[in-house]
C-alpha positions as CSV (number, residue, x, y, z in Angstrom):
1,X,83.8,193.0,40.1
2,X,80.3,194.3,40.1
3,X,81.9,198.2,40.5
4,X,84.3,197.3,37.7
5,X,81.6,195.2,35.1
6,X,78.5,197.0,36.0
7,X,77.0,198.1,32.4
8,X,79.9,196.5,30.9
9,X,82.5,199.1,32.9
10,X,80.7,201.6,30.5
11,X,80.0,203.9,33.9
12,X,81.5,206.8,34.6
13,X,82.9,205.4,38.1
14,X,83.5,202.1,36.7
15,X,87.5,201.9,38.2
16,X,89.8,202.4,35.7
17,X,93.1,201.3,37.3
18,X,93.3,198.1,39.8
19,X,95.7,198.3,42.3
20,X,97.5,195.4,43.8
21,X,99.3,195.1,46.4
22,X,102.2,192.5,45.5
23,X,102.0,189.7,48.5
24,X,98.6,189.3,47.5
25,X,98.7,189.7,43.8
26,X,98.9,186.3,42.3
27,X,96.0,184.8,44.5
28,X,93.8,187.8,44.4
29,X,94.2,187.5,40.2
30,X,93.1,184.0,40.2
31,X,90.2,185.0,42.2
32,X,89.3,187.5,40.1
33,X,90.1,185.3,36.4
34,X,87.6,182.8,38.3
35,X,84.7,185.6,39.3
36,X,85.1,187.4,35.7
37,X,84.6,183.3,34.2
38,X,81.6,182.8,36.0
39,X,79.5,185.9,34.7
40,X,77.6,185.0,31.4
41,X,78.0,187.6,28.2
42,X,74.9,187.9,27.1
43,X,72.3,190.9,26.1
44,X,70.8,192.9,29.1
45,X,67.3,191.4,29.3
46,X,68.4,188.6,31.4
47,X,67.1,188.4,34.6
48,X,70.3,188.2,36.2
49,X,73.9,190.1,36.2
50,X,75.6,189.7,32.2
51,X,78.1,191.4,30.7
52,X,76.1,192.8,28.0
53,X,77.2,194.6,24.4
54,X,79.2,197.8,24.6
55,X,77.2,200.8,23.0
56,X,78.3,201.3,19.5
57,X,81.4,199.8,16.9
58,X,83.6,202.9,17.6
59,X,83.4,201.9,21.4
60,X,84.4,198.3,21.2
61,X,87.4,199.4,18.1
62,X,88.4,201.8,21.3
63,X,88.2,198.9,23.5
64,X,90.1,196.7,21.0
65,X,92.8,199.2,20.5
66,X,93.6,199.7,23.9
67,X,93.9,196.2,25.0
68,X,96.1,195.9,21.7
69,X,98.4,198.8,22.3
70,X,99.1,197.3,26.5
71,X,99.7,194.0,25.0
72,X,102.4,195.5,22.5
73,X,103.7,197.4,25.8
74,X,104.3,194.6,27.9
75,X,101.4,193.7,29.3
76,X,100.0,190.2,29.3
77,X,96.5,189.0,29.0
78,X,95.1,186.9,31.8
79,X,92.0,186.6,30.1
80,X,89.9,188.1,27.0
81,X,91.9,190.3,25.1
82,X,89.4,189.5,21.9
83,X,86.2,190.4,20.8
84,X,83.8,188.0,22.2
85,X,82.6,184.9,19.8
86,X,79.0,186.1,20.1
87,X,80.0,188.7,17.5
88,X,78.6,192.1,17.5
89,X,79.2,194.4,19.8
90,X,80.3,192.0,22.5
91,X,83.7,192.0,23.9
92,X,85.0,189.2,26.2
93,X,85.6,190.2,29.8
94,X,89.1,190.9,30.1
95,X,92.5,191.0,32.7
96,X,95.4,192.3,31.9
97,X,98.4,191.9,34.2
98,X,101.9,193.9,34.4
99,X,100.1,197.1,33.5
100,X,102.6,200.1,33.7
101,X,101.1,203.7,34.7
102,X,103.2,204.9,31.7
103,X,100.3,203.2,29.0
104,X,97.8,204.9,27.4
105,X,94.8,202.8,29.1
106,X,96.6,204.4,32.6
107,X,95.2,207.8,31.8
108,X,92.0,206.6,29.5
109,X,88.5,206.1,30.8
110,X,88.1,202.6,29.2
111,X,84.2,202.5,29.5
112,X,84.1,198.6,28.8
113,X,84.8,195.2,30.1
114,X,88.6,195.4,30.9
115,X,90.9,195.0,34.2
116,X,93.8,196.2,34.2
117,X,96.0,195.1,37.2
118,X,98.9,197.3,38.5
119,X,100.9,195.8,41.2
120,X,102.4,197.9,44.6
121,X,104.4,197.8,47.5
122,X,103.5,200.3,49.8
123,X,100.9,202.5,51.1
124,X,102.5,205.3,50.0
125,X,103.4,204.3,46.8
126,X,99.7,203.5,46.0
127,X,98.4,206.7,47.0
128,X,100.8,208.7,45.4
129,X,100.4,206.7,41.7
130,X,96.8,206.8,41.9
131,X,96.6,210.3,42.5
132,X,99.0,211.0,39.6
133,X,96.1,211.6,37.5
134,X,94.4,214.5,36.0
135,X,90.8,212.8,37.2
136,X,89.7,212.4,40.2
137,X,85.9,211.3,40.5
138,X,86.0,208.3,42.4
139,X,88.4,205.9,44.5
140,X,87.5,202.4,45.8
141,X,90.0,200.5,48.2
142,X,89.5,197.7,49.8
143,X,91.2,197.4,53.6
144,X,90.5,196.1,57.3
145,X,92.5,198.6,59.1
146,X,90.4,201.5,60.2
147,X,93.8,203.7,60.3
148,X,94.6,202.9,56.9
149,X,90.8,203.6,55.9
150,X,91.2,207.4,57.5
151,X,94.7,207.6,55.6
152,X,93.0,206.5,52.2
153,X,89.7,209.0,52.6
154,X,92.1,212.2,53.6
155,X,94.9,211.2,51.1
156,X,93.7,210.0,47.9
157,X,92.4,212.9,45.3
158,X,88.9,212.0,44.5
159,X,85.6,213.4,44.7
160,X,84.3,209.8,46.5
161,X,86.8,207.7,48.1
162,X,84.7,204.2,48.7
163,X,85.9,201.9,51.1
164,X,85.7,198.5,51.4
165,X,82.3,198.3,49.2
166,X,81.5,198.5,45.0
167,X,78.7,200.5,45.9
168,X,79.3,204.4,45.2
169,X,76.7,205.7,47.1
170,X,72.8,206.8,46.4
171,X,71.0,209.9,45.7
172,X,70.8,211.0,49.5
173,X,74.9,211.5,49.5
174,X,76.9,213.8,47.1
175,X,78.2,212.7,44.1
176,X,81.1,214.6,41.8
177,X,84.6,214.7,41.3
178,X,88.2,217.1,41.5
179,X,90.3,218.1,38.9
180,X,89.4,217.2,36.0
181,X,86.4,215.1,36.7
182,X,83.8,218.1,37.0
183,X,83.1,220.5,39.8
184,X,80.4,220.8,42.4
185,X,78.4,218.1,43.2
186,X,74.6,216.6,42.6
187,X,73.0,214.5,44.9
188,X,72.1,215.5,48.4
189,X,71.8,218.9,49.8
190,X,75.2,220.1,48.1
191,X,73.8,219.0,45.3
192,X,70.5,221.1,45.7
193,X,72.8,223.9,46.6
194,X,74.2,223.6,42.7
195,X,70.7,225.4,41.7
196,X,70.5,228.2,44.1
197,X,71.7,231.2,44.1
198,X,73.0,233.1,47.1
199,X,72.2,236.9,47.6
200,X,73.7,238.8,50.0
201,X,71.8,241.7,51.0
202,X,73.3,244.9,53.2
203,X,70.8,247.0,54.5
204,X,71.8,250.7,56.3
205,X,70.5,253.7,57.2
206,X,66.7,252.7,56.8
207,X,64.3,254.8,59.4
């Protein structure tokens, strides 16, 4: 949860879309209602990990509409679904289950405190609706099997495939997306490469 609620999910590779795989779905979503419980909402000056204020009133209206327009769809709120009763710009963490990948918040960077769970079957199926997308900065999955962890990094269209870890990475490894989540890269030396430019010089017929 702390890839998904870092900043209040206002991060660029804050996941978007949760993924579920369907024997597992009910108990990993009690898990998760449980962990989202047990983080206070508070402002970010507390020496400890909140889920703090989104940034302005036009964010958390965003925020509000989306969560509005799933619910109207179909979907059913686990959790949250309100703004929070701290008032302000605080909006109560919040799960959503029986997400369809036909929704708006499917194909909308939320930037804010909201899970939205998507159940699957099959490997295959997984891959193929997550790369459905006209982004692709960054994909976290979560697996044991080192054959299925190869599968994921070749198959799944993303800039940074994450495996098994919130983390996305540091400085030292590069960091950027595919389609229509940017092009080349920072971080690393790829990313030092980004502000050079490369001459090619042919030389002939000198003495």
């Amino acid at each position: 949860m702390s890839a998904k609620l870092r900043n209040s999910g206002q991060v660029c590779i804050s996941p978007n879309r949760v993924y579920v795989q369907a024997n597992v779905h009910d108990a990993f979503v009690q898990r998760v209602k449980a962990l989202v419980e047990a983080i206070p909402v508070d402002q970010g000056l507390q020496d400890r990990f909140v889920v703090g204020p989104l940034i302005n009133r036009a964010s958390i209206e965003k925020v509000a509409r989306l969560v509005d327009d799933s619910r109207e769809r179909g979907a059913k709120v686990m959790l949250g679904g309100h703004p929070h009763a701290k008032g302000g710009l605080f909006y109560a963490p919040t799960i959503l289950l029986d997400v369809a990948d036909d929704m708006p918040i499917a194909s909308t960077e939320v930037f804010g405190p909201i899970v939205p769970v998507y159940r699957f079957s099959t490997e295959a199926e997984v891959i193929a609706r997550s790369n459905d997308s006209e982004y692709g900065l960054v994909a976290y999955a979560f697996t044991r099997e080192l054959g299925r962890s190869f599968r994921l990094s070749r198959n799944l269209e993303a800039g940074m495939v994450i495996l098994s870890s919130g983390s996305a990475g540091t400085a030292s490894v590069p960091f950027g997306g595919v389609k229509q989540s940017g092009y080349g890269r920072e971080g690393s030396h790829h990313g030092i490469g980004e502000y050079v430019h490369v001459k090619y010089t042919l030389m002939s017929g000198l003495a």
